[in-house]
N, C-alpha and C positions, 0 to 999 in steps of 0.2 A: 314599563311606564314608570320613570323613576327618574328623578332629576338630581342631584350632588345636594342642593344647597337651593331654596327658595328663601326671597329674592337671594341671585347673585353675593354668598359673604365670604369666599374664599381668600385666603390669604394672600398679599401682594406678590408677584414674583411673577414667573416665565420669562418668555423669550427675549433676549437682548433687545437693547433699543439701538435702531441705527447708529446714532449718535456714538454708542459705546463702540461697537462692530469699526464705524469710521475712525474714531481718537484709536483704536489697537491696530487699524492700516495703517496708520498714518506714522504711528512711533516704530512699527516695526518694520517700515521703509528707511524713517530716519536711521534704525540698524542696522538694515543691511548695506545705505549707502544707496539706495532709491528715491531721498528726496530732496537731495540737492545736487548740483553740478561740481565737477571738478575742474580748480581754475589752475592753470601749467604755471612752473614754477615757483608753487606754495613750496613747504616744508613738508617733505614726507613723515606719515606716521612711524617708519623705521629712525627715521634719525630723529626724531624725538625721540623715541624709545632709546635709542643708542645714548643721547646726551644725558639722560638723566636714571640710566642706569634701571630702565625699566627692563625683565625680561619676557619678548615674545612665549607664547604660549601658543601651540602647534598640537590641538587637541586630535586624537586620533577620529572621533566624532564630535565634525563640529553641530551646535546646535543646532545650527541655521547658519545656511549660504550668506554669506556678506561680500560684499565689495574687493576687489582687487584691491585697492587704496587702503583696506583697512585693516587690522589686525588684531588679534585675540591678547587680552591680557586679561591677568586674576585681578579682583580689586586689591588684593594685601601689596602686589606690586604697583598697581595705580597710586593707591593712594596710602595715607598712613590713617588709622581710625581708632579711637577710642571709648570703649564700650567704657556705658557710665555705672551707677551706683543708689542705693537707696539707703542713707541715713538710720541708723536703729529708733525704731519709734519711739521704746521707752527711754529714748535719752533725749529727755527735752531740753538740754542744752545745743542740739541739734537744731530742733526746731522752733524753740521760741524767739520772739526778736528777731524773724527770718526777716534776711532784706538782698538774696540773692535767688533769683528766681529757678526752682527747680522743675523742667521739663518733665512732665509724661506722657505717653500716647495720647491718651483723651484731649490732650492741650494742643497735638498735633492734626492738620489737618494737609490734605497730600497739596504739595506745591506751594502753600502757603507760608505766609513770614508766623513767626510766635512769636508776639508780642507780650503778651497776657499770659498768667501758670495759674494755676488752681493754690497750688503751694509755694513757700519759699524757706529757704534755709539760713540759717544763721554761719556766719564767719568764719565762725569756731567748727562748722560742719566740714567748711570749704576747707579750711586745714588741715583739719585730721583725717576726714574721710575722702575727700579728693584729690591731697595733696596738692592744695593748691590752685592746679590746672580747673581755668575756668574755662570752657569753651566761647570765642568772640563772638560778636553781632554779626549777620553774616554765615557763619558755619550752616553746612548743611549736615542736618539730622536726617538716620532713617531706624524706622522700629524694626526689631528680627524673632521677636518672641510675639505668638498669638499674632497678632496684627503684623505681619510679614511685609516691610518694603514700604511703607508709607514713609511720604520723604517730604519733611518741611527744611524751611531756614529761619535759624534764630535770628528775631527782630533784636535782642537784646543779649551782652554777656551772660551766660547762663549756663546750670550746670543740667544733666539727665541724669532718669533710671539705668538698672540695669538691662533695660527689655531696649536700649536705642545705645546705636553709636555716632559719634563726632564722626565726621569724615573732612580730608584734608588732600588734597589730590596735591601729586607731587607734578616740579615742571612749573613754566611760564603759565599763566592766563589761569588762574584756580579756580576764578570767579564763574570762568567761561563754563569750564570740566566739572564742576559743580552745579551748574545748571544742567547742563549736558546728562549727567546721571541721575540728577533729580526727575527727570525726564520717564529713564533707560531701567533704574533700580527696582520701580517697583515690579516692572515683566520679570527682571531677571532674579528676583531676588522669592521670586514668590510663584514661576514659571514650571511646570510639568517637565520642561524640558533640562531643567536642571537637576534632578532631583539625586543626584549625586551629592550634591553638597545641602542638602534642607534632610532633616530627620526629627520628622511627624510636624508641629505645628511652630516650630521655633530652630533657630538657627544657632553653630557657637562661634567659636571666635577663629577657629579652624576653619569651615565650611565656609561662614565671611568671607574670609581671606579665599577663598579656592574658589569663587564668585568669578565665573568669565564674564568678561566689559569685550566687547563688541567695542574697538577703540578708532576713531576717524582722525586723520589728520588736525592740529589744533584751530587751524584758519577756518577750516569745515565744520571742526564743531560749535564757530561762532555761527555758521550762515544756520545750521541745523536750529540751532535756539533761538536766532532770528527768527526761523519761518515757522517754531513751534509757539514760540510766544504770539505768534500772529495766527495761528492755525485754531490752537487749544481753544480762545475765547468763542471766536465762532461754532466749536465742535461744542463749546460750552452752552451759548445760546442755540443751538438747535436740541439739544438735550432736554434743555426747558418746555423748547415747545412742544418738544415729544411727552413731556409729561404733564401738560397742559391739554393735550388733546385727547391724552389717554383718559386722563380723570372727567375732560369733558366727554369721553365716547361712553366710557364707564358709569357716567353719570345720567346721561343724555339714554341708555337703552337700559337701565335701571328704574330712572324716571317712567320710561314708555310702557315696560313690563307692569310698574305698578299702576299705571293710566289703567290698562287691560283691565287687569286683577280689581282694578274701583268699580270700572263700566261693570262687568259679569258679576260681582256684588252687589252692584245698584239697581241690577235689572234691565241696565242700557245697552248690554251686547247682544240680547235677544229678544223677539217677541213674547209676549204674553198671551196664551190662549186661558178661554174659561175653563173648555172642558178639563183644562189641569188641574183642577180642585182647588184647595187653599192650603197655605203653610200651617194655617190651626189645627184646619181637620189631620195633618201630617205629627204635627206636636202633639194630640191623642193619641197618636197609634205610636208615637216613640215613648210618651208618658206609662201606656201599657206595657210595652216591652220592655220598658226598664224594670215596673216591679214584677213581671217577669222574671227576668234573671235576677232579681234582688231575693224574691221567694225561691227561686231556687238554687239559690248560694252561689251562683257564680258573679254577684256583682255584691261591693260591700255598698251598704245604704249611706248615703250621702246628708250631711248639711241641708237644709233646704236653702235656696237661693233666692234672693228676693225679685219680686216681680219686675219686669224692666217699664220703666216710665215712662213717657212721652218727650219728657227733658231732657234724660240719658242720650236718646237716637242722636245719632250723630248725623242721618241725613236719613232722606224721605226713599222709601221701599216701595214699590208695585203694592198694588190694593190686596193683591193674593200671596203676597210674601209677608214673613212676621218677623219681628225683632226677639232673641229670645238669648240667654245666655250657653255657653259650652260646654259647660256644667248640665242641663238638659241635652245636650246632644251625643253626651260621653262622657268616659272616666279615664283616668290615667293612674296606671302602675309605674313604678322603676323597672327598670330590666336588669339581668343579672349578670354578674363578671363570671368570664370563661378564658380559658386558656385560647389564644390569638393562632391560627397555623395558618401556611400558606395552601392554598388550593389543592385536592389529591384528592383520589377515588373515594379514602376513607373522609376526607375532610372535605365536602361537598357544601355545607347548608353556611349561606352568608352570615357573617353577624354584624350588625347593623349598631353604628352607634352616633352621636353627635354629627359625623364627620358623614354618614352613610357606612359603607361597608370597609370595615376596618381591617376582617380576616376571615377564618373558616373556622368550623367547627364540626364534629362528625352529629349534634342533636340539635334538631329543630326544638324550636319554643316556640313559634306558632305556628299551625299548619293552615294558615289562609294569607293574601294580602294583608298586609295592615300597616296603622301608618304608625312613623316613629317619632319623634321630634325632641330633640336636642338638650340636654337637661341639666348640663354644666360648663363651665367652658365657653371658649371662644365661639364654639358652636352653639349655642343654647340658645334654642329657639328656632333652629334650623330645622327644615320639614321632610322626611323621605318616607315614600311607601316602597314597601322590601317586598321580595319575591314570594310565592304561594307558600315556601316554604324558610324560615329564616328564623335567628337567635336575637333576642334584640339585649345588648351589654347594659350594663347598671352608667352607662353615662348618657341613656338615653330614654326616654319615657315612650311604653307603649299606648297606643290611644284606642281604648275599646269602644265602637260605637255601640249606642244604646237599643239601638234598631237597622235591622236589612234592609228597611226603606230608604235608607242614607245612602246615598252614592260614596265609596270608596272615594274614587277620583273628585267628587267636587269637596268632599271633607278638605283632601288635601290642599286644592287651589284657598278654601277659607281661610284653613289655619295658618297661611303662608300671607295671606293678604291678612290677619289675624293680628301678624307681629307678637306673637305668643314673646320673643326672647327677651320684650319692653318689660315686661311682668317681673323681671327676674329680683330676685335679693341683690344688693351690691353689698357686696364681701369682698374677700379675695379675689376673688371670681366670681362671673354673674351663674344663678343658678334659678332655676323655677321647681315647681310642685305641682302636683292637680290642685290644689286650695287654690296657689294665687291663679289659676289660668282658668279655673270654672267661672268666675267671674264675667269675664271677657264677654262681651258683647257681639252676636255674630245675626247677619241677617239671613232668611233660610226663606228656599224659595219651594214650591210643591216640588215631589218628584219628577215630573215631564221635565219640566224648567232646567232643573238639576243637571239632566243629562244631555239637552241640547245647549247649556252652559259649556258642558266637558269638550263636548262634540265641535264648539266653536274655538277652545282654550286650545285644543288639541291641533286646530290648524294654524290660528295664529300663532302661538306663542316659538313652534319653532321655527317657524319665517324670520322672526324679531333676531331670534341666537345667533340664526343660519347667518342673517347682516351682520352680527357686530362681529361674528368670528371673521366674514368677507373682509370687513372693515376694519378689523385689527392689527 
């Protein structure tokens, strides 16, 4: 009984979106020569290659199957490209009085014109450190350091970094071949299938040049940029909506989860019997057992907390349930840092931390359930009960209840509907304490109550998961 993360805070990511899956059919039809027709009598891609003194490239493994029509060329032979430059900082005749616009990745966006630089350089820059060469309006850019293959076109004369080169496709129609590989560059330039020429997260001026181009016919690769200029926008707005309905599915069985978690708080997912006793008479016997264990040194004595008020409630509880704070219901320690190992005979006992279970460990730190909850980090606030047996790490608090008459399991459903990680310091990162979280206000129902709460949580709540997982 143990869930990741209550409510749902995992981080963005998993499985591709249609959308994505569709734009990589779609271009890497455009390369093999799958998504347009061949019309007789064009200009062969050999004899363009013959006129302008490109040479074929006849790889003994080719990447990927393409088209009879088409043929293999490096880009060093396609095209001519110029890796750029970054000015010395501390020479601010470089950079003051900049009035030519100096590209970097961050200014780069895939497919798109740059218009706009974050920085610009001075005259005196363009001459001595560019020699002049500005690259035109027009030129298509692509980065090959860190950011691998993103490919804009300069809205404006302008010079780059060293992490992007100019490119200049040789031949008739440059304009065409430059779309055509703005297209094509980033698969190939950042693709598994290449990795002959890519070494670790950047590329040089070597492996550039040894970049196989998937090369079609020049007539074909107007219809190709025809049909992807008209393809993309659409593969564009369907992308949207796939992330419109993610965030609305995300949101929508998020919302539902915490409807539950209000109801079974409020009293409204179950009946009320009398013979259940009352949450006060249950607040006595936790009041006991606390100085219990306080007398006998396993609990440090607490602050006392002030009474909860009539104005505080936040909404109206069954006549046998009480308002009372988290602070009476339990305490929290830090847990300890341990060495992380993967699973193994000797390394058996979870250790639990922010995240739920991080790694193993060969020594238990506590030998019952108990619950953990989230104590720095992206994760703070986040709710897990670990196994009979588990370590819980210094990023995460363990919560020791005050009393056995506490259901384990409906602790957990509170503290999660609790929103303990709201409490947090803002620092660097959000972080909580037992101080700020004994505060917290939680409503507490008799024991019966408790369990036919659990007993309800426990069939709905993974019907609600079981849909959105159907539905995702």
């Amino acid at each position: 009984y143990r869930r990741e993360n209550c409510p749902d805070r995992s981080p963005p990511g998993g499985e591709r979106m249609i959308a994505d899956k569709l734009r990589a059919a779609v271009l890497q039809a455009a390369m093999q020569g799958k998504l347009t027709d061949h019309c007789h009598g064009e200009q062969s891609v050999s004899e363009f290659l013959t006129e302008n003194g490109i040479k074929e490239q006849r790889p003994q493994k080719h990447p990927f199957l393409i088209s009879e029509r088409y043929r293999w060329v490096t880009l060093g032979d396609l095209t001519e490209f110029r890796i750029g430059k970054t000015p010395r900082r501390n020479e601010t005749i470089y950079w003051s009085k900049g009035t030519v616009p100096w590209v970097s990745i961050s200014d780069m966006k895939q497919g798109e014109w740059v218009v706009n630089t974050k920085e610009k350089v001075s005259e005196t820059a363009v001459s001595k450190v560019f020699g002049n060469r500005i690259s035109p309006k027009g030129c298509l850019i692509m980065s090959f350091k860190l950011t691998i293959g993103r490919c804009s076109f300069l809205g404006v004369d302008a010079v780059h970094n060293e992490a992007i080169i100019s490119i200049f496709p040789k031949g008739q129609s440059p304009e065409v071949a430059s779309r055509y590989l703005s297209y094509i560059l980033p698969i190939i330039a950042g693709s598994g299938e290449f990795k002959g020429a890519i070494k670790g997260k950047t590329l040089n001026k070597a492996s550039l040049s040894s970049l196989m181009i998937p090369i079609p016919p020049v007539a074909e690769q107007e219809r190709i940029v025809a049909k992807l200029e008209k393809l993309m926008p659409l593969i564009d707005q369907l992308a949207e909506l796939e992330r419109e309905r993610e965030n609305l599915d995300r949101t929508f069985f998020k919302a539902l989860e915490a409807a539950i978690l209000q109801a079974a708080t409020s009293g409204h997912l179950t009946l009320q019997h009398p013979e259940d006793g009352t949450a006060a008479d249950l607040l006595a016997d936790i009041a006991r057992d606390k100085k219990s264990l306080i007398e006998a040194g396993k609990l440090k004595k607490q602050k006392p907390l002030p009474p909860v008020t009539e104005d505080e409630q936040p909404f109206e509880v069954p006549k046998s349930w009480m308002w009372t704070r988290l602070g009476e219901l339990a305490s929290a320690k830090s847990g300890k840092a341990t060495v992380l190992n993967p699973p193994t005979e000797f390394n058996a006992i979870p250790v639990y931390g922010g995240n739920g279970i991080a790694g193993y460990t060969d020594t238990a730190r506590v030998a019952r359930s108990t619950l953990v909850v989230g104590r720095v980090g992206y994760y703070c606030g986040a709710v897990h009960e670990t196994q009979s047996e588990a370590w819980v790490s210094d990023n995460a608090l363990e919560i020791l209840l005050h009393s056995a008459d506490l259901s384990v399991k409906f602790m957990y459903h509170l503290l999660c509907w609790g929103n303990l990680g709201s409490s947090s310091v803002s620092t660097a990162q959000p972080v909580i304490s037992g101080a700020r979280i004994y505060p917290i206000l939680m409503p507490l129902p008799p024991v019966a109550e408790q369990e036919r709460i659990v007993a309800k949580l426990d069939a709905v709540l993974p019907l609600v998961r079981e849909l959105q997982e159907t539905l995702a």
